[in-house]
MIKEKE-882366 format. One record per residue (C-alpha): residue in three letters; chain; x, y negated, z negated. Coordinates in pm, 1 decimal. Layout:
PAKOL  code  unit        px        py        pz
PAKOL   ALA     A         X         Y         Z
...
***
This chain:
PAKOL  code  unit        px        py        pz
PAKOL   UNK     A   -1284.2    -259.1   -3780.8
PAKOL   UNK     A   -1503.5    -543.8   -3838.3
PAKOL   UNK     A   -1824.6    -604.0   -3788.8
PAKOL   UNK     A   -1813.4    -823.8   -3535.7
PAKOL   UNK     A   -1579.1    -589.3   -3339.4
PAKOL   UNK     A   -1842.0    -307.8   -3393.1
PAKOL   UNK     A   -2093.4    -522.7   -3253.4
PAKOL   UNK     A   -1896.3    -613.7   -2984.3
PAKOL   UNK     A   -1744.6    -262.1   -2840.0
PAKOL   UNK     A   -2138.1    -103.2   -2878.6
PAKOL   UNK     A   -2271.9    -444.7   -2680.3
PAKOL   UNK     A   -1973.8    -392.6   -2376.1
PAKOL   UNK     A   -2035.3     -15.7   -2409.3
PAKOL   UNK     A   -2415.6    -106.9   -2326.0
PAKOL   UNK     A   -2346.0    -322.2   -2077.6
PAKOL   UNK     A   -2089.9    -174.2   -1860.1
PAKOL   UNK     A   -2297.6     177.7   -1851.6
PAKOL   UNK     A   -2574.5     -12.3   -1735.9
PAKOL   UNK     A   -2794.8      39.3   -2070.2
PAKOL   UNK     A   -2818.7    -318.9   -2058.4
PAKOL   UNK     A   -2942.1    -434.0   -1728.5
PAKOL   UNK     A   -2865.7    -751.2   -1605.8
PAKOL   UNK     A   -3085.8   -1002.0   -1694.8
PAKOL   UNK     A   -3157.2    -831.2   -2026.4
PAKOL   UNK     A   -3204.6   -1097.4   -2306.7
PAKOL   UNK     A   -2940.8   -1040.2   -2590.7
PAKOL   UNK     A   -3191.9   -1140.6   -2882.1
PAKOL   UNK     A   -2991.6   -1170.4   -3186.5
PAKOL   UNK     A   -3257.7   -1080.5   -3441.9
PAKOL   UNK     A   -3336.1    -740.3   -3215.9
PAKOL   UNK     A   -2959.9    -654.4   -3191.4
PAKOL   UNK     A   -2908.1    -717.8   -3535.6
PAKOL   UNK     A   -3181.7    -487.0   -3637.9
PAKOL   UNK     A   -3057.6    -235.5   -3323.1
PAKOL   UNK     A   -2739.3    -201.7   -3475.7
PAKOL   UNK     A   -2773.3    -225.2   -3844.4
PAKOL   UNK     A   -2607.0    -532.3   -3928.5
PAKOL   UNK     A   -2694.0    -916.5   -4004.0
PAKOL   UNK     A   -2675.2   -1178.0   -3721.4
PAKOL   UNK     A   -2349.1   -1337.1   -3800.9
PAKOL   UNK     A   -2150.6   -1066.9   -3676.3
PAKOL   UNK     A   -2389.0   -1049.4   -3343.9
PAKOL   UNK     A   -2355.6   -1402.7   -3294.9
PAKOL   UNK     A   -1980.6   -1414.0   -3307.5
PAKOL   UNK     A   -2027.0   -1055.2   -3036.0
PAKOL   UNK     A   -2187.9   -1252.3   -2804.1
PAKOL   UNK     A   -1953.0   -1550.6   -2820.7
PAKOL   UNK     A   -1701.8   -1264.9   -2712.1
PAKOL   UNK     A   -1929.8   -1171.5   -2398.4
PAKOL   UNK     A   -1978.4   -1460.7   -2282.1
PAKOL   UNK     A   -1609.1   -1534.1   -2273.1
PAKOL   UNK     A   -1542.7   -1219.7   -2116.5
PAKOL   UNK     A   -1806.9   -1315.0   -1833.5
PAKOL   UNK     A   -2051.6    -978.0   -1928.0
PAKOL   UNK     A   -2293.2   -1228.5   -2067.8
PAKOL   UNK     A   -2420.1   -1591.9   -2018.4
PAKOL   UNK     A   -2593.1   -1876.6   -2199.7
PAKOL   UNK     A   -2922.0   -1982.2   -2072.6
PAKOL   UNK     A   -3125.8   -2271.6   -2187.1
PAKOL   UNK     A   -3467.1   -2173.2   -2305.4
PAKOL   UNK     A   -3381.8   -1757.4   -2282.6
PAKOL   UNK     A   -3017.8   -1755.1   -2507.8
PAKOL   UNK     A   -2756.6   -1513.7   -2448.6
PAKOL   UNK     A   -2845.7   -1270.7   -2130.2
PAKOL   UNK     A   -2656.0    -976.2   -1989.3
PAKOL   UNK     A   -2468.3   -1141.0   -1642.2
PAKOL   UNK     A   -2545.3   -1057.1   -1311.6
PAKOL   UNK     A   -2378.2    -855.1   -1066.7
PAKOL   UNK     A   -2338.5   -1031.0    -728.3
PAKOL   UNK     A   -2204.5    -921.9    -346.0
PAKOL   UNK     A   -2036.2   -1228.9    -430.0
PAKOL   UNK     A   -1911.5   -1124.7    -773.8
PAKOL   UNK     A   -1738.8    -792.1    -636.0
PAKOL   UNK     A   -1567.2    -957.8    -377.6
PAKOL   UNK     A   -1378.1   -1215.5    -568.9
PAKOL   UNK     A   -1335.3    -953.5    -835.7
PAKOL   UNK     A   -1195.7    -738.2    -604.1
PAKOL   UNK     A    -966.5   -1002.4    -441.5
PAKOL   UNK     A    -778.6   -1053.6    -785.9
PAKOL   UNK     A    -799.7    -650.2    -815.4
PAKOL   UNK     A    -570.5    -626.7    -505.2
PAKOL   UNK     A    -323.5    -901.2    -652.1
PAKOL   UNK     A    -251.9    -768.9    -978.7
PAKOL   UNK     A    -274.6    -400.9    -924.7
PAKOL   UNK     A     -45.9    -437.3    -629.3
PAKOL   UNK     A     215.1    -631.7    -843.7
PAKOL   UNK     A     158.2    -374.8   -1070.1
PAKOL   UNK     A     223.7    -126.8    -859.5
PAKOL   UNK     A     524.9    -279.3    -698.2
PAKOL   UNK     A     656.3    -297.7   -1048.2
PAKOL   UNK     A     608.7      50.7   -1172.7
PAKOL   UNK     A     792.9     177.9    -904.2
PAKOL   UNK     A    1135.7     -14.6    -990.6
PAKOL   UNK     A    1090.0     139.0   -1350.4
PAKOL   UNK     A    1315.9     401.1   -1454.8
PAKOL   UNK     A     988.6     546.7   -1544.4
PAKOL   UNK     A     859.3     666.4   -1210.2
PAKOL   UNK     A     973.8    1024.7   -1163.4
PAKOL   UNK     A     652.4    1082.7   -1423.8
PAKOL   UNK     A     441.7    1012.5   -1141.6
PAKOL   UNK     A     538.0    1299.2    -989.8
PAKOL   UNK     A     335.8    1497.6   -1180.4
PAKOL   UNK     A      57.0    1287.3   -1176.7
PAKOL   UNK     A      59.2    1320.8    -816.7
PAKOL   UNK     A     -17.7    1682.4    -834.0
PAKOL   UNK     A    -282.5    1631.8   -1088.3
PAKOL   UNK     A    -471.3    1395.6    -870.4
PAKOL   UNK     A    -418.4    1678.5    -571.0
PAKOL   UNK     A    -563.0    1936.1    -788.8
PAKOL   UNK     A    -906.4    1670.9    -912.9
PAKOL   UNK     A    -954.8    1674.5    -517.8
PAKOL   UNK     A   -1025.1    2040.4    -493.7
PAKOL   UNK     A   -1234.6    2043.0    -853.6
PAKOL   UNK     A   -1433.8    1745.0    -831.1
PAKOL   UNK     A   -1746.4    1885.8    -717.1
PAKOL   UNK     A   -1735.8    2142.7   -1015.3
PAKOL   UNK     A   -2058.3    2059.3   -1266.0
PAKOL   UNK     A   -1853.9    1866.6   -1555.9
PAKOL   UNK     A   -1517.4    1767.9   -1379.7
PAKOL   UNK     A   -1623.9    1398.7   -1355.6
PAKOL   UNK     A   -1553.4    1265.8   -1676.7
PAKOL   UNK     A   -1180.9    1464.5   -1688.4
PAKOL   UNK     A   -1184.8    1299.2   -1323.9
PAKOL   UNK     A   -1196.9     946.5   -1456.2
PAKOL   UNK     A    -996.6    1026.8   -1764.9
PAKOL   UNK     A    -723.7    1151.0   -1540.8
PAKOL   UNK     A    -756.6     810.9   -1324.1
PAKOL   UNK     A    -739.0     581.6   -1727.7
PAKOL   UNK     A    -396.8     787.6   -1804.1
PAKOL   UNK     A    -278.8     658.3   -1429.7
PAKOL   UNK     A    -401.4     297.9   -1538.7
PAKOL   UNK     A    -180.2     300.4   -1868.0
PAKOL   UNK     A      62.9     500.3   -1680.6
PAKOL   UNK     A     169.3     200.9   -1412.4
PAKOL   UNK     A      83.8     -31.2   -1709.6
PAKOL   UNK     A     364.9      58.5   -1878.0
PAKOL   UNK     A     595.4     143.6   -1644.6
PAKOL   UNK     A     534.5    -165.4   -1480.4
PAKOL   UNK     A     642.6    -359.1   -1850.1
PAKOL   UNK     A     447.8    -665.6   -1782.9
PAKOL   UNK     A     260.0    -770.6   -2084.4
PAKOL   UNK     A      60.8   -1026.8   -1908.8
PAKOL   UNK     A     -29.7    -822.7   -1591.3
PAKOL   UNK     A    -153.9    -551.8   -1846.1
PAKOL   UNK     A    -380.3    -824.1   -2041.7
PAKOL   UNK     A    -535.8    -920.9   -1673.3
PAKOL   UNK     A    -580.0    -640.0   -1594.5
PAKOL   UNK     A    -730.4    -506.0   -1897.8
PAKOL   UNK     A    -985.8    -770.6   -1826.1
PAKOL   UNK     A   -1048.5    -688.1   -1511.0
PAKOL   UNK     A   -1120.0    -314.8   -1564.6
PAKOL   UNK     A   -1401.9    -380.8   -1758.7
PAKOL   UNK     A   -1576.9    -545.0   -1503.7
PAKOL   UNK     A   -1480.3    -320.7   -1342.1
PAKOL   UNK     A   -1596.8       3.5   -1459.6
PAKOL   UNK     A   -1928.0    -193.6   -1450.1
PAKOL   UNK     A   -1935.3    -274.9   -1065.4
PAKOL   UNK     A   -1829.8      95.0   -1065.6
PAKOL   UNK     A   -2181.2     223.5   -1177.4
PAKOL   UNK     A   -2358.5      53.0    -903.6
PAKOL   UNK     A   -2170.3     286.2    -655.1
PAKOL   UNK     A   -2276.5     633.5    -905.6
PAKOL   UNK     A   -2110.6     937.8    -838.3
PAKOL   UNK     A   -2023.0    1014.3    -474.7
PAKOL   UNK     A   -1852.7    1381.2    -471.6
PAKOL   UNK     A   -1702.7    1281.1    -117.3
PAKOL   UNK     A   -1590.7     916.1    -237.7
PAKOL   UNK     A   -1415.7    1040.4    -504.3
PAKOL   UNK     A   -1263.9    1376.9    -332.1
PAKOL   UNK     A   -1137.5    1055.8    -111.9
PAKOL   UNK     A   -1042.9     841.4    -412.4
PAKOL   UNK     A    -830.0    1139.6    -576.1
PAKOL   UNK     A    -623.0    1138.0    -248.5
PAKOL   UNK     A    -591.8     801.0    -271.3
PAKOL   UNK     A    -473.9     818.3    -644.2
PAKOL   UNK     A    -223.4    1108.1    -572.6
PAKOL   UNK     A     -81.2     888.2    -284.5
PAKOL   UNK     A     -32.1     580.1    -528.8
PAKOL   UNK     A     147.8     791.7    -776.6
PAKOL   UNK     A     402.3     952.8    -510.0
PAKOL   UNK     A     477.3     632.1    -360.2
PAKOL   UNK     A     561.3     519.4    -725.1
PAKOL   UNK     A     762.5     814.2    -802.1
PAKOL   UNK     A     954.2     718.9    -444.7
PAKOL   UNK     A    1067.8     440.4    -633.3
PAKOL   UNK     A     966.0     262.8    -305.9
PAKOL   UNK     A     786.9     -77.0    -385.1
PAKOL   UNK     A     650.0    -170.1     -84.2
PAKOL   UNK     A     514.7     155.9       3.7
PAKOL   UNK     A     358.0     210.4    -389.0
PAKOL   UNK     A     171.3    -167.9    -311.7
PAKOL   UNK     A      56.1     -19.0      30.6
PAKOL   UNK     A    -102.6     287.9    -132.3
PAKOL   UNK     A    -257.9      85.8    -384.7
PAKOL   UNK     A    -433.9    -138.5    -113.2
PAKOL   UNK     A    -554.2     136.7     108.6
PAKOL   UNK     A    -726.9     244.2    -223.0
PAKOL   UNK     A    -863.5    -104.7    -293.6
PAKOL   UNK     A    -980.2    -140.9      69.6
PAKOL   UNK     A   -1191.2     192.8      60.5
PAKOL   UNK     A   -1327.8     179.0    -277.4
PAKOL   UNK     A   -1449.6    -191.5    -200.6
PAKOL   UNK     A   -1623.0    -101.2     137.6
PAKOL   UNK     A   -1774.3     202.1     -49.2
PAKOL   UNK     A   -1918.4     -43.8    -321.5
PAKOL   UNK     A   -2038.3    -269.6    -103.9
PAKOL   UNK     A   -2216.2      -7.6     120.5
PAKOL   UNK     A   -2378.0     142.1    -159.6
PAKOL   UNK     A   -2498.5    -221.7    -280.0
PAKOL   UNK     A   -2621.7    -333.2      74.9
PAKOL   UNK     A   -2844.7      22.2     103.4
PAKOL   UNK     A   -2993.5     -55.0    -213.1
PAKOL   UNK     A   -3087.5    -400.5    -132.2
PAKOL   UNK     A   -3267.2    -225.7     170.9
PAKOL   UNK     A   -3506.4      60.0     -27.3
***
C-alpha cells in the first residue's frame, strides 16, 4: 500500500469514529509528523477527503474535517433509500437469495444477544457481511461503488446516534426482515423491508441529534 493510501485509510478511520471532530483543522505539517511520513503523501490524503466530502477547503484555515448537518443526514439519507432499495430489489431476483435465509436467523439470534457486554462489534460485523451480501447478489457494479460511498458517511452519521441496546434489538429485526424478504425472492416486498429500516433508523438519528442540540 502506498503512502498516500496509508495516510488516507488512518485520516477516514479518524474521522468517521469521531477522533477527528468536525471542524478539526487537518494541518499537514502535524499529520505528517502524527503519522510518520512526509507531507506529499498527506497532501495527496486530503485531496482524497475532500473529494469524498469528509473534509473541506477553507480559505485562511486549509483542509478541515466537514460538518455534520440535520440537513446533511437527510439528503444523505434520501439517496440511502434509492440505492439500497434498488439494491435490494435486485438481490432478490438473484439466484443467490436462498443464502439469506440463513442470514435471517443470524440477525434473529443478534436480537436476543445484543445487550450482552461485547456483542456490538460482532453486531455490526454481522450487519457489513449483509452489506456485501445484497452487494453481490444484487451484481451491480455501479450501485456497489455508490453505495460504498455512501456507507462511509454513513458509519459517521452513525456515531452521532451511539449505541442504543433497544435501537439496535429493533434494527436486528429489521435486518432479519430484509434478508427473508430477499430470500422470498419477492422484490417488492425485499424494497419494503429495506425502507421500513431506513425510515426508523433515520427518525432515530435525527431524535438523538435534536436532544443533543437541546442539553
Amino acid at each position: 500500500m502506498r503512502a498516500s493510501d496509508k495516510v488516507y485509510e488512518s485520516l477516514r478511520a479518524d474521522i468517521v469514529e469521531w477522533r477527528l471532530a468536525p471542524g478539526t483543522v487537518l494541518a499537514e505539517v502535524e499529520q505528517s509528523e502524527r503519522l510518520g511520513v512526509s507531507r506529499t503523501p498527506v497532501r495527496e490524503a486530503l485531496g482524497r477527503l475532500v473529494a469524498d466530502g469528509l473534509a473541506v477547503a477553507q480559505r485562511g484555515r486549509g483542509t478541515v474535517v466537514s460538518e455534520v448537518s440535520e440537513d446533511h443526514v437527510e439528503d444523505l439519507f434520501v439517496l440511502r433509500v434509492a440505492l439500497e432499495c434498488a439494491s435490494a430489489r435486485q438481490a432478490a431476483g438473484s439466484a443467490q437469495r436462498a443464502s439469506f435465509d440463513e442470514l435471517a436467523l443470524r440477525f434473529e439470534a443478534a436480537a436476543l444477544e445484543i445487550e450482552i457486554p461485547g456483542s456490538r462489534e460482532s453486531y455490526y460485523q454481522l450487519v457489513q457481511l449483509l452489506d456485501d451480501s445484497i452487494d453481490e447478489a444484487a451484481n451491480n457494479k455501479y450501485l456497489s461503488n455508490a453505495l460504498r460511498t455512501l456507507r462511509v458517511h454513513l458509519q459517521r452519521i452513525r456515531r452521532m446516534a451511539k449505541d442504543n441496546p433497544q435501537r439496535l434489538k429493533a434494527s436486528a429485526g429489521e435486518h432479519a426482515a430484509i434478508a427473508r424478504a430477499i430470500a422470498s425472492g419477492n422484490p417488492e416486498v425485499a424494497a419494503a423491508a429495506t425502507t421500513v429500516h431506513l425510515h426508523q433508523s433515520f427518525t432515530h438519528i435525527m431524535a438523538h441529534a435534536a436532544g443533543s442540540e437541546r442539553q
